[in-house]
The first five atom37 places (N, CA, C, CB, O) and aatype in JSON, in Angstrom:
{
  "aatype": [20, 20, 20, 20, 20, 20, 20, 20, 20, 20, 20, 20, 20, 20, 20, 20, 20, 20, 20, 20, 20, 20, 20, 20, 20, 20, 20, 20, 20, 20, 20, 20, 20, 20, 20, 20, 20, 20, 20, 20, 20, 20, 20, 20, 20, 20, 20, 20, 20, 20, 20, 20, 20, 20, 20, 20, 20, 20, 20, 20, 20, 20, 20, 20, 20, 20, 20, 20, 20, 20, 20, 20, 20, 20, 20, 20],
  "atom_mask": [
    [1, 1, 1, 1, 1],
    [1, 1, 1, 1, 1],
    [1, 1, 1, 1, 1],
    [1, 1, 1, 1, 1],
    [1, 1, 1, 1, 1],
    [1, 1, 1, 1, 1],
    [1, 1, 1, 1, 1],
    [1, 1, 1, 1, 1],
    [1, 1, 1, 1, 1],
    [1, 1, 1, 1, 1],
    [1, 1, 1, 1, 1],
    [1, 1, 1, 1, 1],
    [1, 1, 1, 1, 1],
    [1, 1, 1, 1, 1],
    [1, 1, 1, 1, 1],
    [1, 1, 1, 1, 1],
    [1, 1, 1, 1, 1],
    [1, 1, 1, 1, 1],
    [1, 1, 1, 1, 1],
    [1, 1, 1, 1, 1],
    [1, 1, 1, 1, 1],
    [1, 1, 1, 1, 1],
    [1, 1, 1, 1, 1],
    [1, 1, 1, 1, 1],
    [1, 1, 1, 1, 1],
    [1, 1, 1, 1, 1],
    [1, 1, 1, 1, 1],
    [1, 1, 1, 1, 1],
    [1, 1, 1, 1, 1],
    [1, 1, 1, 1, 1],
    [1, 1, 1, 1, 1],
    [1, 1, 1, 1, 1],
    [1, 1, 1, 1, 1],
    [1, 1, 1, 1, 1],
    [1, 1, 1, 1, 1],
    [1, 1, 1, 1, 1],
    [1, 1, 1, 1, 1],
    [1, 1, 1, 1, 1],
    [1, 1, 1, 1, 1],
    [1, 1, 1, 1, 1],
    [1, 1, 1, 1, 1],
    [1, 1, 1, 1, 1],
    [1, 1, 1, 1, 1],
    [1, 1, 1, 1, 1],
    [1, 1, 1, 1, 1],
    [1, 1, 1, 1, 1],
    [1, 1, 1, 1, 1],
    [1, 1, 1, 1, 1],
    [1, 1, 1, 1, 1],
    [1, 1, 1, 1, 1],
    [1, 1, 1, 1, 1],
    [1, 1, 1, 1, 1],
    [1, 1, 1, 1, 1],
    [1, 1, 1, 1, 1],
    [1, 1, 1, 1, 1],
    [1, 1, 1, 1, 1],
    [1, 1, 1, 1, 1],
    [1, 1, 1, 1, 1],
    [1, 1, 1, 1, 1],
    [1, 1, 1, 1, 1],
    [1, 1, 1, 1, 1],
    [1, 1, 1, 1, 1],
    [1, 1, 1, 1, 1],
    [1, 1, 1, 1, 1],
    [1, 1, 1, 1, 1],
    [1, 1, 1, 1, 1],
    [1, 1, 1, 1, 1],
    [1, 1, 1, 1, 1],
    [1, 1, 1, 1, 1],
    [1, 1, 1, 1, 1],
    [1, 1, 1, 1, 1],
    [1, 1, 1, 1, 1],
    [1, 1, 1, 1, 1],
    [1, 1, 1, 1, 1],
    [1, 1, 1, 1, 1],
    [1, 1, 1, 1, 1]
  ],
  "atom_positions": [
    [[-9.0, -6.49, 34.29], [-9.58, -7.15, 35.45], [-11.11, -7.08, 35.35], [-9.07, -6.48, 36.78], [-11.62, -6.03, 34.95]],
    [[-11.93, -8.22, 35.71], [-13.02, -8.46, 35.7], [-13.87, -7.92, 36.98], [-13.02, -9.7, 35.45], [-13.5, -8.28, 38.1]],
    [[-14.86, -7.16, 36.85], [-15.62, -6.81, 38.5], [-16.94, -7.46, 38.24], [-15.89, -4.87, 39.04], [-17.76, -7.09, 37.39]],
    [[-17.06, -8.46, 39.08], [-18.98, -9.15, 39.08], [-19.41, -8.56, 40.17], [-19.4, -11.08, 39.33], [-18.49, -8.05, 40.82]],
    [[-20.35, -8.44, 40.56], [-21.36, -8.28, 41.58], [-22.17, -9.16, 41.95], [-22.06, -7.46, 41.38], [-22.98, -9.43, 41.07]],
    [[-22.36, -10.03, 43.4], [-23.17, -11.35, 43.39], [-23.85, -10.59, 44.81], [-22.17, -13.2, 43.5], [-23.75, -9.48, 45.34]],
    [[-24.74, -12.11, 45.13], [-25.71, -12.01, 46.34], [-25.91, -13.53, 46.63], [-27.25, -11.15, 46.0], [-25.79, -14.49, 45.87]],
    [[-26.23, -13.48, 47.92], [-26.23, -14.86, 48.38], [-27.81, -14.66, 49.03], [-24.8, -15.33, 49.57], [-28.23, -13.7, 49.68]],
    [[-28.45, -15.79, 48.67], [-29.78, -15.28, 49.77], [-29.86, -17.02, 50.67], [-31.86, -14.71, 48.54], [-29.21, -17.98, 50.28]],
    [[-30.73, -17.05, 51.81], [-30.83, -17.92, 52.59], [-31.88, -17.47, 53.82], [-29.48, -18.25, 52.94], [-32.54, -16.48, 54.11]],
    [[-31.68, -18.55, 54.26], [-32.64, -18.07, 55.71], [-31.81, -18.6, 57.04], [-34.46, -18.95, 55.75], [-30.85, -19.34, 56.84]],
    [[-32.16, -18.24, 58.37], [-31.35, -18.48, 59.37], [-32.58, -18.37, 60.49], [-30.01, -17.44, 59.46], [-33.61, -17.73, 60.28]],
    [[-32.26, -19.17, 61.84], [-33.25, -19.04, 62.7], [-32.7, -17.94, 64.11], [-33.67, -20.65, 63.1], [-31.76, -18.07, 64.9]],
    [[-33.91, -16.72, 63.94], [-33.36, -16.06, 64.77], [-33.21, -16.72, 66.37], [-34.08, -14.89, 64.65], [-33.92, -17.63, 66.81]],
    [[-32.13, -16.04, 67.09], [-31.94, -16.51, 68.49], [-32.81, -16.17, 69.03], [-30.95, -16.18, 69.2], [-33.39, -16.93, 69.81]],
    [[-33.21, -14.94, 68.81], [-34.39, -14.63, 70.24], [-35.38, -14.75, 70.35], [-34.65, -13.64, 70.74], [-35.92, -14.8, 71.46]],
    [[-36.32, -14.89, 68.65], [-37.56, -15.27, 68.68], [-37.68, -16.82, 68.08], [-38.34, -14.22, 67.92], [-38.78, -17.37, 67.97]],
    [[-36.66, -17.34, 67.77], [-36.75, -18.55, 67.08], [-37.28, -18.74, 65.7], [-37.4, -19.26, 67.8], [-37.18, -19.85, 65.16]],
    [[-37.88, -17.66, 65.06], [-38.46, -17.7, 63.65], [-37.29, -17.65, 62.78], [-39.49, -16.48, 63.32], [-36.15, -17.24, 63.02]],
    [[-37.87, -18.23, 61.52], [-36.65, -18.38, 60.54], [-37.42, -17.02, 59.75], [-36.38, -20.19, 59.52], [-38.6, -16.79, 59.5]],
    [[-36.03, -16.2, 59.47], [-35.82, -15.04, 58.83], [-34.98, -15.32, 57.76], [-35.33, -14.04, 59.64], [-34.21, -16.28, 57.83]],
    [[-35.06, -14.39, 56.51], [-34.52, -14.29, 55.43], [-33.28, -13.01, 55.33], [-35.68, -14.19, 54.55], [-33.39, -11.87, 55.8]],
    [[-32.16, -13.56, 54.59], [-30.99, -12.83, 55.09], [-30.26, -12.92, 52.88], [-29.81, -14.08, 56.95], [-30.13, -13.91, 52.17]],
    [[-29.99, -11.37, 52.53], [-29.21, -11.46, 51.29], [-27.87, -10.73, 51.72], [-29.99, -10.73, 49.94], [-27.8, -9.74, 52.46]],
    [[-26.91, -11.34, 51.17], [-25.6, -11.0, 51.5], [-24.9, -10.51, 50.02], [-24.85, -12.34, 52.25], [-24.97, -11.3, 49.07]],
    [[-24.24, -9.25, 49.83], [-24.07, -9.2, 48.91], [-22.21, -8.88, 48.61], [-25.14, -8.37, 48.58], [-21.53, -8.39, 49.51]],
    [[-21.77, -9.15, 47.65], [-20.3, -9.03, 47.13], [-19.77, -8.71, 46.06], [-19.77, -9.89, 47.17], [-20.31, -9.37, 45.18]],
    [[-18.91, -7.96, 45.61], [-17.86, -7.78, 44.93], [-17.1, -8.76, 44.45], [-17.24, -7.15, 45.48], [-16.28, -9.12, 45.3]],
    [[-17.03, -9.39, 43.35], [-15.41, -9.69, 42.84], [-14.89, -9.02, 42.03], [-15.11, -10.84, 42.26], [-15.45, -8.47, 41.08]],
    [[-13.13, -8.97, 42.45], [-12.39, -8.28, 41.88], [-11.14, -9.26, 41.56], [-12.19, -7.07, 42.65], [-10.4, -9.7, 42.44]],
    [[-11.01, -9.51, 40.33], [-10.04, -10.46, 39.86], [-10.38, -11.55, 40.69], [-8.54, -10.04, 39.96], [-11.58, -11.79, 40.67]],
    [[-9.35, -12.69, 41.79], [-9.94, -13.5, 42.45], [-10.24, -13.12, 43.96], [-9.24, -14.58, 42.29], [-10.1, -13.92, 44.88]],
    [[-10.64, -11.89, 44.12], [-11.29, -11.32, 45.58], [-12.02, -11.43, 45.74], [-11.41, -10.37, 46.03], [-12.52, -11.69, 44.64]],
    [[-12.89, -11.47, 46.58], [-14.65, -11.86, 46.84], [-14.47, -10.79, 48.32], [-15.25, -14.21, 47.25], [-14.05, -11.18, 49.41]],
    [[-14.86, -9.5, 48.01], [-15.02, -8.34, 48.83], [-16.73, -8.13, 49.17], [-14.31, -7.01, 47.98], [-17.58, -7.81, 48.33]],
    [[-17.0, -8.44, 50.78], [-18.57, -8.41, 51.22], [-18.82, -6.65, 50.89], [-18.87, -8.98, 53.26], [-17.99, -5.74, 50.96]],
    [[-20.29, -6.57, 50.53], [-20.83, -5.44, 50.62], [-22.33, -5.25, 51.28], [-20.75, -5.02, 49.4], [-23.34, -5.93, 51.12]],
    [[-22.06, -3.87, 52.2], [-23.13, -4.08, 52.98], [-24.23, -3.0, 53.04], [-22.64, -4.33, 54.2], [-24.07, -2.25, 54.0]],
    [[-25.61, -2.62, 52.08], [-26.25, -1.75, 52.34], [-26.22, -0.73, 53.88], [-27.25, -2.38, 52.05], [-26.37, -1.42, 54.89]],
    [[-26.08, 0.6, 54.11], [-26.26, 0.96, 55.08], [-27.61, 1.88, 55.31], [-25.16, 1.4, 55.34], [-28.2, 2.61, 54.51]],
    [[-28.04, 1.39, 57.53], [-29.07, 1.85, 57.12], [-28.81, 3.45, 58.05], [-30.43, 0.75, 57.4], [-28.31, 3.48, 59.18]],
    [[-29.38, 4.9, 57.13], [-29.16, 5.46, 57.95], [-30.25, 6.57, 58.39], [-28.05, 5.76, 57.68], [-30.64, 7.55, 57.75]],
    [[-30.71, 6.03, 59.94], [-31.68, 6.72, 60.75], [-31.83, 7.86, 60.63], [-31.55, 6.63, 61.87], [-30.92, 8.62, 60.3]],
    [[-33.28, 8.32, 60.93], [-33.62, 9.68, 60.35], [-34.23, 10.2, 61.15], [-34.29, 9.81, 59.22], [-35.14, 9.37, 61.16]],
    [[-34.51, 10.9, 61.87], [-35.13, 11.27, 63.27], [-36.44, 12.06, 62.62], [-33.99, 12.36, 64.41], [-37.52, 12.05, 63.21]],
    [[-36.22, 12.76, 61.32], [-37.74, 13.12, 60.83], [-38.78, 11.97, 60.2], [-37.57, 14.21, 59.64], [-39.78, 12.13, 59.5]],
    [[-38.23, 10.87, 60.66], [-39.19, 9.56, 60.45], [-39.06, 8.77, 61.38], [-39.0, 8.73, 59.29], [-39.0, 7.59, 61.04]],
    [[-38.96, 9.1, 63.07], [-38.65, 8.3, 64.27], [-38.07, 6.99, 63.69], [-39.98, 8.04, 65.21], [-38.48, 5.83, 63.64]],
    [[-36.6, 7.8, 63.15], [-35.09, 7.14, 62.72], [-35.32, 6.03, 62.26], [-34.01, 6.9, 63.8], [-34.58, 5.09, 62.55]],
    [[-36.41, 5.87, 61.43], [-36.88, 4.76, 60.47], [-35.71, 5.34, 58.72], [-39.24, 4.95, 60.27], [-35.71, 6.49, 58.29]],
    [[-35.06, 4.43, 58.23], [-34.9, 5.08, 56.35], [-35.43, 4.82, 55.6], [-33.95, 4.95, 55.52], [-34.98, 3.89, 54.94]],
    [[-36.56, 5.33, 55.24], [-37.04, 5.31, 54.27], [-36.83, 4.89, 52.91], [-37.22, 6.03, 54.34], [-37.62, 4.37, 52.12]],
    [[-35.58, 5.22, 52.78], [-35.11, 4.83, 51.32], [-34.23, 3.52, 51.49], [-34.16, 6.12, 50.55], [-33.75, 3.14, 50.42]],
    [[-33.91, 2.73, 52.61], [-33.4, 1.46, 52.8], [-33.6, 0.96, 51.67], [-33.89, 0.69, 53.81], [-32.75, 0.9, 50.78]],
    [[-34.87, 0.49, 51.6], [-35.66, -0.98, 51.15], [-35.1, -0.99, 49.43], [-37.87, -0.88, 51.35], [-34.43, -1.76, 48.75]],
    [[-35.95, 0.59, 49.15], [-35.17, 0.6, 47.75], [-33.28, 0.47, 47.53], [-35.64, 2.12, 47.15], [-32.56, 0.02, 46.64]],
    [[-33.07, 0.97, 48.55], [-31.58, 0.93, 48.12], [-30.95, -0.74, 47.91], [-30.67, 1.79, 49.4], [-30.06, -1.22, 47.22]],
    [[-31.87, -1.25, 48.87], [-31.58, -2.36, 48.92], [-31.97, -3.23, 47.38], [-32.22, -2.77, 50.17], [-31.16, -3.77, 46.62]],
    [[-33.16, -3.17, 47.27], [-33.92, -3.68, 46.2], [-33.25, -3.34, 44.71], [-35.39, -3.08, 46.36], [-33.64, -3.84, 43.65]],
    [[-32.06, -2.28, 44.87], [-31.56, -2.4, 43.44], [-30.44, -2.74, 43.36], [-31.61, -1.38, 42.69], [-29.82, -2.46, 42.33]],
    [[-29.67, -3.6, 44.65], [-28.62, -4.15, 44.72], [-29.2, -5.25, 44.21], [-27.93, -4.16, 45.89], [-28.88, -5.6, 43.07]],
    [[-30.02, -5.89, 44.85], [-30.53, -7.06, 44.53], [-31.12, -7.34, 42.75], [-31.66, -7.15, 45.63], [-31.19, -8.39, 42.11]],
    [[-31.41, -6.16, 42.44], [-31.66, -6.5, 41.05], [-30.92, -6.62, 40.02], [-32.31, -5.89, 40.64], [-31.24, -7.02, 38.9]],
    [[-29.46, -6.09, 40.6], [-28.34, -6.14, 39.68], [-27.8, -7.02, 40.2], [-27.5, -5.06, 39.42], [-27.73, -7.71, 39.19]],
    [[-27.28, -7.7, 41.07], [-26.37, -8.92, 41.38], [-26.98, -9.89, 41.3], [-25.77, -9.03, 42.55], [-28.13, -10.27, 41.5]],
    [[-25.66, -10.45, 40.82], [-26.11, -12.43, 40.24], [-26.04, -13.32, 41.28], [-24.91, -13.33, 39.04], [-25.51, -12.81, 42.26]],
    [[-26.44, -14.68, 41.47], [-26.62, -15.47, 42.68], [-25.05, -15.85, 42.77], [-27.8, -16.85, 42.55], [-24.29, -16.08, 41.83]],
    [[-24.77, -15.85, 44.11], [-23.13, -16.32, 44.24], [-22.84, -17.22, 43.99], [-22.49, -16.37, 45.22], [-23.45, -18.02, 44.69]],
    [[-22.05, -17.8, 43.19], [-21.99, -19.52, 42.44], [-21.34, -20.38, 43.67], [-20.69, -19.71, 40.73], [-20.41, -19.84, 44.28]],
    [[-21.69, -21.5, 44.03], [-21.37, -22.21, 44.73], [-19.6, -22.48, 45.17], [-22.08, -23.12, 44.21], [-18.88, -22.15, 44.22]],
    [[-19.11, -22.8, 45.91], [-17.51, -22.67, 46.05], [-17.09, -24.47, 45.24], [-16.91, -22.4, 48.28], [-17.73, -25.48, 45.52]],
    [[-16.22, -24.44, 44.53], [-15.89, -25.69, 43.94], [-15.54, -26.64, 44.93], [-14.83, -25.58, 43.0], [-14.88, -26.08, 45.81]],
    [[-15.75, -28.18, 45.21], [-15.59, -28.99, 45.46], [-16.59, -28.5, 47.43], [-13.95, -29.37, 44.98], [-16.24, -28.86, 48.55]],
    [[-17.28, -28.0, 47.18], [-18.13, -27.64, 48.61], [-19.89, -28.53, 47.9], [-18.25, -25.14, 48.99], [-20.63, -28.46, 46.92]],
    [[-19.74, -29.33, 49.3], [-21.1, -29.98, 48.83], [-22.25, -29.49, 49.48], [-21.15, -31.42, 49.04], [-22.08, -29.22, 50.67]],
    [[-23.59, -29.28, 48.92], [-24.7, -28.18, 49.17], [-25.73, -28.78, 50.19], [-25.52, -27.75, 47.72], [-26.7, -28.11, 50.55]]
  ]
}
């Protein structure tokens, strides 16, 4: 069985301030599964529950996953 790792990136307009924000979504395939995966963030009260190490954790998902290939017969 084959395991890829992908990411989807895009932008979306937030509801409450109306600005368009940038959003990466990332996944698993496993044989023909497409399982979401979701960095977690976890608050730290010795950094007024900011994580510090988010960004990176994030930033090396992103450097290992490939762009999610488009779904067949879905027009862009």
């Amino acid at each position: 069985m084959t395991v890829k790792f992908f990411k989807k990136t895009g932008t979306y307009n937030d509801k409450e301030t109306g600005k368009e924000k940038r959003f990466t979504n990332f996944y698993v395939e496993c044989g023909d599964k497409l399982i979401p995966v979701e960095p977690v963030y976890f608050p730290n009260p010795q950094f007024e529950n900011r994580d510090p190490q988010y960004q990176g954790r994030k930033a090396v998902l992103e450097a290992f996953a490939e762009e999610l290939p488009a779904k067949e017969g879905a027009s862009a």
